[in-house]
N, C-alpha and C positions, 0 to 999 in steps of 0.2 A: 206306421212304418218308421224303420227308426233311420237318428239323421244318417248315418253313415252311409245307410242306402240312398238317401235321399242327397247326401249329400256328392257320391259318384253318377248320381243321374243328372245332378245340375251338371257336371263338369260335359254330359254329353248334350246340355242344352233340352233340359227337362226340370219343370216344377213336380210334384208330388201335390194332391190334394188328397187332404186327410180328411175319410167320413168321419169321425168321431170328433173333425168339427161340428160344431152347430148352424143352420142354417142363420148367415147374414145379409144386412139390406144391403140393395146397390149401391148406397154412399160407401159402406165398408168396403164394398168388392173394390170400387172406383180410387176410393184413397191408398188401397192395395199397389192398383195398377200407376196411380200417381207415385207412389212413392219409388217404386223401382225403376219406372222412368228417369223420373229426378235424378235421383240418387245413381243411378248405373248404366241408365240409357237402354234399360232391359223393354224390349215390346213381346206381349205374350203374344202369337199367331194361331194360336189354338187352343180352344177351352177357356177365354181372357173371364168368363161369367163363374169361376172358380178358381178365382186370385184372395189370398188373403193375405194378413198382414205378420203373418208366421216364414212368408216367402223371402221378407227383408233381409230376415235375419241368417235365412241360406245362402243370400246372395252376396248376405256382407261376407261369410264364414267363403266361399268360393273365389270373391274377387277382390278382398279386401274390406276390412272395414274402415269403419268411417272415420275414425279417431285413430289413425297408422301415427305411431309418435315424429315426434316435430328432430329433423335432422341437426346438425350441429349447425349450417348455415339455415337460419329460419330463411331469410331472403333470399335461397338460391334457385337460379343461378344467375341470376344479376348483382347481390349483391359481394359473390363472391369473388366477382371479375373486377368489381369497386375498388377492393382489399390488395395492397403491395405485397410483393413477393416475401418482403420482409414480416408484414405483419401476418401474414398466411403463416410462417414458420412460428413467429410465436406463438400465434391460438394454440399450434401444435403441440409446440411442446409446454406449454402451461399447462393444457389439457392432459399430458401424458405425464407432468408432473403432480400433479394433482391425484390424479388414478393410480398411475405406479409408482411411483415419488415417492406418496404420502400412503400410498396403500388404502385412498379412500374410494371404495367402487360402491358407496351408498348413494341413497339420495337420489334429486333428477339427472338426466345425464349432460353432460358439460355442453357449455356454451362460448362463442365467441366472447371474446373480451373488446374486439374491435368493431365489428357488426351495428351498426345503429339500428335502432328499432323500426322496424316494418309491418307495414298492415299492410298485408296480400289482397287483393280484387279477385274480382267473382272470374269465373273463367268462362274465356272469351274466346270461342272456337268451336267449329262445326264438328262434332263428332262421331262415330261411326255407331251405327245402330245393334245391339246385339237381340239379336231374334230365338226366343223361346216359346215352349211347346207348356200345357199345364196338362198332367198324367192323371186319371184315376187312380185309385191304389190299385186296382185288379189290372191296366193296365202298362202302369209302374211295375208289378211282379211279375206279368208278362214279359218287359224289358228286361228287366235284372236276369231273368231268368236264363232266358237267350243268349247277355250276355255271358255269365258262367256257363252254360254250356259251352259256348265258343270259346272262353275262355281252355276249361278242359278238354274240348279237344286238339287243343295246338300242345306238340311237341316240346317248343320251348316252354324253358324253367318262366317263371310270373314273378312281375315284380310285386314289392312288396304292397301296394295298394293293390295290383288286381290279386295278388293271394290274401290278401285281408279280405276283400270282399266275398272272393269262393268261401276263403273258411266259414265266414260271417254267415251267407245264405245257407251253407250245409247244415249247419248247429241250429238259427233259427226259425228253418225252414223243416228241420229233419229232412233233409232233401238226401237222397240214396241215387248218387250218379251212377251210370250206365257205362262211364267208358270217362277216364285219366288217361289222356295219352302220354303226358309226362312224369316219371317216373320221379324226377323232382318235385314236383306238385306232390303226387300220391305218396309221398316220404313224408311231407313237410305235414300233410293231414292226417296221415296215420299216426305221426308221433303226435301233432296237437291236440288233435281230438280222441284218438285212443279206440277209435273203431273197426273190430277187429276185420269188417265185414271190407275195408279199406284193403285188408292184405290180396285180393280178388287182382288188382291192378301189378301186386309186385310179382317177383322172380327171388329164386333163390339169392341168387348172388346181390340183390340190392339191398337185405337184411345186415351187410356191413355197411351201408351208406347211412340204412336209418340208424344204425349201433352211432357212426360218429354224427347224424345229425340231434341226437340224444344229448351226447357228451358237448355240443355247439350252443343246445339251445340251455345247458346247465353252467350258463356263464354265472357269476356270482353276480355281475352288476357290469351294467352299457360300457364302462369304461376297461373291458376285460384287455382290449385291444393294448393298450398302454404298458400293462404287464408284460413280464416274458412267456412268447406262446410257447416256448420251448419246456412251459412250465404245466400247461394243458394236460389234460390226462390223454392218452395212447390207449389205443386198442389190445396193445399186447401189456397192458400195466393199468385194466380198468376199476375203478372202485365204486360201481351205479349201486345203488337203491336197492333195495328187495324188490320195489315192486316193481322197477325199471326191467331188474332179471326173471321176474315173473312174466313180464309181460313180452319180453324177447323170446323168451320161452313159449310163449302160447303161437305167437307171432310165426317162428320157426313151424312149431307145430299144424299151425293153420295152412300156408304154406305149400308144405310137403304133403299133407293129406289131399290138398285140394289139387295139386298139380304135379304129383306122381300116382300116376294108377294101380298098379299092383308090380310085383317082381315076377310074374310068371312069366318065364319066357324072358324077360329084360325088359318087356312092355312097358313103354310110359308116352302121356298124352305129350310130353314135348322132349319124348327120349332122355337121354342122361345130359347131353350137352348141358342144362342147367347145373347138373351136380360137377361137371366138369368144370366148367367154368369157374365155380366156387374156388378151384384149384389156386387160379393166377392169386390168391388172396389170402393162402392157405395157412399162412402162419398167426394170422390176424385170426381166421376160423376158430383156429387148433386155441387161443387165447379166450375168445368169447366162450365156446362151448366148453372151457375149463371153467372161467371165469363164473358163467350163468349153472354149472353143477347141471351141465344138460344130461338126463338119464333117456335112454333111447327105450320108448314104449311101445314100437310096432315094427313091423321089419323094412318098413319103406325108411324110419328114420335109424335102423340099426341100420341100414345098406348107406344112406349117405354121412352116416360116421361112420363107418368104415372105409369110406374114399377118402373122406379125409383126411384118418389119419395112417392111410397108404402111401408113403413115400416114394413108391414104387411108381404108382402112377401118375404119370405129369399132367402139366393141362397143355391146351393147343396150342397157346402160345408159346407155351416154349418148343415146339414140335415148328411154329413157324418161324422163331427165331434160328433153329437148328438148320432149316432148309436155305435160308437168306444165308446162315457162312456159310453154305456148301455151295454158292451162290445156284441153287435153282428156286428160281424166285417165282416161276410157275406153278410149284407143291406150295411152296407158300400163300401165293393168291388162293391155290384151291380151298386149303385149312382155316385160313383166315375167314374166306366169305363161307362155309361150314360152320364154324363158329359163332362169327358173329354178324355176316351179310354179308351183302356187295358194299352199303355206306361204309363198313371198316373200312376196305379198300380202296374206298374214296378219300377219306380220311387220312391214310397214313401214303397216298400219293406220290410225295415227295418224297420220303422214308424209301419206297418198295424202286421206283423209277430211280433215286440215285443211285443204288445199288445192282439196277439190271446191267448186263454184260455188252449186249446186243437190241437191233431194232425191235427185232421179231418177241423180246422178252418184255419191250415195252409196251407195245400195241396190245400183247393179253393182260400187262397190266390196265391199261388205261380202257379196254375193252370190258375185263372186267367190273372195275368200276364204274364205269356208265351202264352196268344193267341195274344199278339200285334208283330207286324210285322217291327215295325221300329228298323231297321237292325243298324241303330247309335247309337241307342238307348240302343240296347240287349249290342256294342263292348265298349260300356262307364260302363255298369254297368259289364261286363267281368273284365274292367281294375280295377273298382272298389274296386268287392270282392275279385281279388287275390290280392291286398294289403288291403284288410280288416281286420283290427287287433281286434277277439273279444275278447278280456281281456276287461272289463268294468273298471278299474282299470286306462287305460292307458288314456292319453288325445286323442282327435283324429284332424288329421292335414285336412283342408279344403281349398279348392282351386276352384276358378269359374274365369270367366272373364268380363269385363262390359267396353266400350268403348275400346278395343284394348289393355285393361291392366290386368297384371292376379293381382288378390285378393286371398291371403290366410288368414286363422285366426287358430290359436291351440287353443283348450279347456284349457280354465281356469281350477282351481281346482273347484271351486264352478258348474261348468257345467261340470264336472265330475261326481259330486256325486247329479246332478240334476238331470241325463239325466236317461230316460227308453228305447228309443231306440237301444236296441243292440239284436243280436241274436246270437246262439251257434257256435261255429266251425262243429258238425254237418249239422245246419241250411247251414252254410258259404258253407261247401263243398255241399249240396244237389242242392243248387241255380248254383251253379260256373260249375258242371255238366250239370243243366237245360239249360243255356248260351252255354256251345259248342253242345247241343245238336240242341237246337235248331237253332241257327245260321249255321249250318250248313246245317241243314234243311229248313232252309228259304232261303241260298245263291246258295245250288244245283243247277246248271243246269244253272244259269245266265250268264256263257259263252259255246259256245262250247270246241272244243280240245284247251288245254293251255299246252305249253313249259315252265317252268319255271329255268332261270338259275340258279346257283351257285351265293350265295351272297344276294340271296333276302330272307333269314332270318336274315339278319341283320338288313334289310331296315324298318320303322314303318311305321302302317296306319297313313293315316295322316286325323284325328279327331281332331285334339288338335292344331290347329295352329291359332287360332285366335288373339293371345298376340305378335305372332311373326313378324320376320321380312324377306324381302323377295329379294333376288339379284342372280350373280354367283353362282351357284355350291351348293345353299342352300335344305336342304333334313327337309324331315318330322321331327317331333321333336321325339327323341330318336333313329332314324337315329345313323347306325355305319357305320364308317368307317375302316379297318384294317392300320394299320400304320407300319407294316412291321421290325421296328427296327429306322425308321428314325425321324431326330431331327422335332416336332413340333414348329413350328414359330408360336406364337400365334399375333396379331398386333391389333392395331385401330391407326387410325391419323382423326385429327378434324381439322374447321374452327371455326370463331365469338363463340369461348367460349375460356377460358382462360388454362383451367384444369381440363383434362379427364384422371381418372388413371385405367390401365389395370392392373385386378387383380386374382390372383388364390388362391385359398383355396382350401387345401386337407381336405379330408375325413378319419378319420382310420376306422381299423377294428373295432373298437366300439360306432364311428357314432359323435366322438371328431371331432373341425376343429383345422386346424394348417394353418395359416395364411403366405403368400407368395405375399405380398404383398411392396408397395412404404415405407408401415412405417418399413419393416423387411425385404429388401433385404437387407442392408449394409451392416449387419452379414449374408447372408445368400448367397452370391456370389460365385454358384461355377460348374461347369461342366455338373453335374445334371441339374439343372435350374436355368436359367441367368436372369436378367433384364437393359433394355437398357437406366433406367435410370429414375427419375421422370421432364418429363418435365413439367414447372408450367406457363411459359410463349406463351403459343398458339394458342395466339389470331385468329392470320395470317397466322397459321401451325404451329399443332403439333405433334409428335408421340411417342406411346410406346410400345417395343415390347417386349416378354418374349418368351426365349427358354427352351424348357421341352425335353432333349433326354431321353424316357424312360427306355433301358437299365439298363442306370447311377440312371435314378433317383428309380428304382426298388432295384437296391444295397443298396442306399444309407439312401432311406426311407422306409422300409418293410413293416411297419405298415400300409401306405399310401394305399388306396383302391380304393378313386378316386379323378379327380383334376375338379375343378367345375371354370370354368372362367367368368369373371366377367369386364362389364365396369360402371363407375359408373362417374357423374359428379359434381365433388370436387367442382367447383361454384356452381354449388347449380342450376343452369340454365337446363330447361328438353331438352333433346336431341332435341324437336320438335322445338328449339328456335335457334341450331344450328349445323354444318352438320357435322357428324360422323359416320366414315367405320370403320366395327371390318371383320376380318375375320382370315385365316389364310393359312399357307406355311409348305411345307414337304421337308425338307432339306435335304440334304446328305455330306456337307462340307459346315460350317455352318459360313466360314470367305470368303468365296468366292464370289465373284460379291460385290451387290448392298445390303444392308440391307432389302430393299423391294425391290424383283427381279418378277417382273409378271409373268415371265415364271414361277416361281414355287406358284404363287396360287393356292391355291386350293377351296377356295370360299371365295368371298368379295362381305360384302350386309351394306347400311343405317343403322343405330339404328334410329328409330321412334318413338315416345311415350310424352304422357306427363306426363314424370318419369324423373326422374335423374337415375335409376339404370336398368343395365337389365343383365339376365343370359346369357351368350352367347354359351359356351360350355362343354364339361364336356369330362376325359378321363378316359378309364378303365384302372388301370396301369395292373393290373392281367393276363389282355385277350388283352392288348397292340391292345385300341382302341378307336379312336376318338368317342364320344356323341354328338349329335346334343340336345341341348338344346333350344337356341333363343326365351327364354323368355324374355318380359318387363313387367317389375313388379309395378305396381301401387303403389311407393315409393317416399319418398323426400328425401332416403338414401344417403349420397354426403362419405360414407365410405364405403370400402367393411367389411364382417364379421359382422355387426350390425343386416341381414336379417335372415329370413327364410332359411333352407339349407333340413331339414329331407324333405320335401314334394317333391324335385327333384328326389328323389332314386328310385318313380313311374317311371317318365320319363324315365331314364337312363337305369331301367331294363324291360320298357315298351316290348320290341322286345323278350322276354323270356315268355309273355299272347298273344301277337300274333305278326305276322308279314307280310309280303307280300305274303311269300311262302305258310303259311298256311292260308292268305283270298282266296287268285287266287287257292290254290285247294280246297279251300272251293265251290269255285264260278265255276268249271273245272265241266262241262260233264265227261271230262275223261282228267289226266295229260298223256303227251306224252313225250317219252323219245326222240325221234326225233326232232328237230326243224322245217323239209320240212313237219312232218306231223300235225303241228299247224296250227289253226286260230287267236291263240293268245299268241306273243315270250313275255316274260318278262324279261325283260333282259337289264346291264346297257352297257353292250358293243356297239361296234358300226359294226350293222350288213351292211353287201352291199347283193345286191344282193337277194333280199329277194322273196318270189314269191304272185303273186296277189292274193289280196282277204288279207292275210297276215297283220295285224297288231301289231305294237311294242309298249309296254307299258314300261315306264323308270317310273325308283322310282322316278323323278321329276316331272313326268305328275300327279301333286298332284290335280287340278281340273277331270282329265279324273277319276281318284282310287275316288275320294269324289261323281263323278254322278253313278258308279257304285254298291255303296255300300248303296243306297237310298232307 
């Protein structure tokens, strides 16, 4: 099995045993299980008699390895609290003279000049056990399998490791899925892999999504972002490939054969609304179908060029934007959910209710929209409206994602005082009410008896992970962890880039940042939170790590509400260009051992993206608790503090609009206070002994909670 796979099943707390080992003795197996002990604190609970010593080397690749390069303070963090403010600013800038000065970024990477030589001790501290399973390979492909299924059948678009992974098993599996429910997915695979049998999952109209995910994936090189996209190729100005326009050709062709039945009568298996539809797009159409020299060979495809290039006939939407100025916003709900559901109607909400005249125009809208059943659909616009701010007054913050990076924009002032869309805090709570009512009513009954632990109201659906990133120990986004009193180690170390700086930015109480960062530790060095240095030189390896004990820094910063971290890359180079782990550590004697000690991981994952910046995590200091953030931010930011920050405080208090505890008894026949009398434990412990029929759901089985919740 290869590592990739092997290496997304450790991340779910799984070994892979390979038969095309050869059978070894007990000492081999034993110094197996000695060494990942040692070294990571890893205990096999399953299988331990098919441990070998091939599993180190997953463990090192998943939770760090063992040689992570040495930070600019070797002795930190005691020796850096040693060091005067004065001589902290010099290392600095000798360091930054040296590098950008001199223009020299060879070599190791820079070093104090004031720091006295240190030899670190063994580490000294009780550590928290991490509990793994050891898989056959037949029941290793079992799991993956499972996974990607689950995967394709959740609606939402995959981030970029669980669509690596789907593509990964299609190709070396020949696997022939049954069912893409996301139409993003099923683009991203028909253009990767070029299987026509793929077109089964599309619709007319998404054959312009795959045209520009073509043109997206025909960057010339990682750093396209940097350019002017205004320089990008257009749909109505394309210049693809021969085989590019062969194959849109076929694609089209496949398509329409397969999913218009004949013209007799106007019969078609999903009506014309598909060719309709094409309409809203129509000049992009009329461009491609020039562009690809499309010659129409049967009459299904003469009839849908000739809609097209019917001027005559509109598509629906403009029929429902025609009905909104006439203001009967009633024909309009009808055209729209016609078109394209009742979720449209959910969807544009705010749009169709700003616009109604009267009560009685708003109750069919919003009646409407609650006969749609897409359960993603209802917990997006949940998360929504409880942070929906209606003052019309205020700008409003926006957030989507488009290639694995999130996009936000704040309202201008001019689109403030442009904008009609808004509706009442009445409006706000009547909707926000109709959302648990009904989601709760549409999730009923979807499992039998559920157990649900202690702690799964901290834990978040995970909806929102597209931009993110995926390894050890990584949880939904806005994911809490409790942290008990002890020192957060936050860290990242990188390869082939020169200067990646790890950074924190507090929050206060009135939503000010206060900046804790490479340009403002030298004054700002002290017990509270430490920084282990900027290193500028790390080509070849380098690291930064920052300690936050929150006690100390609760004293010392009151104000401070929460701490938002941050990796950003100072060359300017996007993380997809070269390799860099952020994660972090829960300390308890925070001079003891190794600066990066594995045993005390607590989760280490890749940054991926073509960005330079990405959010990585965020702490409550209040509720003394770690945030899972693991955004990447579609940036060319190479500074922290230059970005967006208000739009994270969703995320953060995401687990306060809903959480695991209240999906799973959303989805509960009946919650049981017993464990023996579930069908379904939810729970992050690590159960033994569980009884058949019996299944456990972990807040990380983030594909299994994403097909559930469809």
């Amino acid at each position: 099995m290869k590592d990739v796979f092997k290496d997304y099943l450790f991340t779910k707390g799984y070994f892979v045993s390979d038969p095309a080992e050869p059978q070894h003795s007990a000492e081999y197996t034993f110094n197996a299980l000695v060494g990942l002990g040692k070294l990571f604190n890893i205990v096999i609970d399953k299988n331990a008699n098919l441990a070998t010593v091939d599993m180190l080397h997953i463990a090192e690749t998943g939770i760090g390895t063992v040689s992570v390069p040495a930070p600019f303070y070797i002795g930190f963090p005691s020796s850096v609290r040693e060091l005067t403010k004065d001589q902290l600013l010099l290392d600095q800038l000798y360091s930054y003279f040296i590098t950008y000065g001199l223009n020299d970024f060879e070599g190791e990477g820079t070093r104090s000049i004031f720091e006295e030589q240190i030899e670190r001790g063994v580490l000294d501290e009780k550590t928290e056990v991490k509990h793994f399973e050891i898989l056959t390979e037949k029941q290793a492909h079992d799991k993956l399998r499972s996974c990607v299924d689950d995967l394709l059948s959740s609606t939402r678009p995959l981030s970029k490791s669980q669509y690596d992974l789907v593509k990964q098993y299609i190709v070396d599996y020949s696997y022939a899925p049954t069912s893409i429910a996301s139409k993003n997915t099923a683009i991203k695979l028909l253009n990767d892999i070029r299987d026509l049998e793929l077109t089964s999952f599309l619709c007319l109209p998404d054959i312009i999504k795959l045209v520009e995910e073509m043109i997206q994936a025909e960057k010339p090189d990682s750093s396209y972002m940097f350019r002017d996209k205004s320089k990008l190729p257009k749909l109505t100005k394309l210049n693809l490939p021969n085989r590019d326009r062969k194959f849109i050709t076929a694609v089209i062709r496949r398509v329409i054969e397969k999913q218009l039945v004949n013209l007799t009568g106007h019969q078609y298996r999903v009506t014309h609304n598909q060719v309709i539809e094409c309409l809203e797009k129509r000049k992009l159409w009329k461009g491609l179908l020039h562009h690809i020299h499309f010659n129409p060979q049967t009459d299904l495809e003469s009839y849908f060029v000739s809609i097209i290039y019917n001027d005559d006939i509109k598509s629906k939407m403009s029929y429902v934007e025609k009905y909104i100025a006439q203001g009967d916003i009633k024909s309009a709900c009808v055209i729209l959910t016609h078109a394209k559901g009742a979720t449209a109607v959910l969807r544009h909400m705010n749009y169709l209710l700003s616009r109604c005249n009267n009560e009685e125009d708003k109750k069919y809208v919003i009646d409407t929209a609650f006969t749609s059943n897409a359960a993603v659909a209802l917990i997006q616009q949940l998360y929504n409206y409880s942070y929906y701010n209606v003052d019309n007054r205020n700008a409003r913050h926006f957030k989507f994602t488009h290639q694995n990076l999130l996009k936000t924009h704040t309202e201008e002032q001019w689109e403030v005082n442009k904008r009609r869309s808004y509706i009442t805090e009445k409006d706000k709570q009547l909707i926000l009410s109709a959302l648990e009512n009904k989601l709760q009513t549409l999730l009923k009954g979807r499992l039998n008896k559920v157990y649900i632990d202690e702690g799964m109201n901290l834990k978040a659906v995970p909806i929102q992970e597209t931009a993110g990133n995926s390894g050890y120990g990584v949880l939904s986004r806005g994911s809490r962890v409790h942290l008990d009193g002890r020192t957060v180690r936050l860290f990242t170390y990188w390869e082939k880039v020169n200067d990646i700086d790890l950074s924190v930015m507090g929050i206060d109480d009135k939503g000010n940042l206060i900046e804790f960062s490479w340009r403002t530790f030298y004054n700002n060095q002290n017990d509270a939170i430490c920084f282990s240095g900027d290193q500028t030189r790390g080509y070849e390896g380098g690291s930064e790590y920052i300690d936050v004990s929150l006690d100390k820094f609760k004293s010392r910063y009151p104000n401070i509400k929460y701490l938002v971290v941050c990796d950003n890359v100072y060359s300017g180079t996007p993380f997809n260009s070269c390799t860099c782990t952020a994660g972090y550590m829960l300390r308890e004697k925070v001079d003891s051992g190794e600066v990066f000690e594995p045993k005390t991981v607590k989760s280490s994952f890749l940054v991926q993206g073509d960005t330079t910046f990405s959010y990585l995590f965020a702490i409550d200091i209040d509720a003394n608790d770690f945030v899972w953030l693991n955004v990447n931010k579609d940036s060319n930011a190479t500074v922290a503090g230059t970005t967006d920050f208000d739009f994270l405080i969703s995320y953060i208090e995401s687990t306060n609009v809903l959480n695991l505890q209240s999906l799973f008894t959303y989805m509960a026949t009946e919650v049981v206070d017993n464990m023996g009398d579930a069908d379904i434990i939810v729970t992050d412990k690590v159960l033994k002994g569980i009884g058949n029929g019996q299944t456990i759901i972990h807040s990380n089985d983030v594909e299994k909670i994403m097909s559930l919740i469809q």
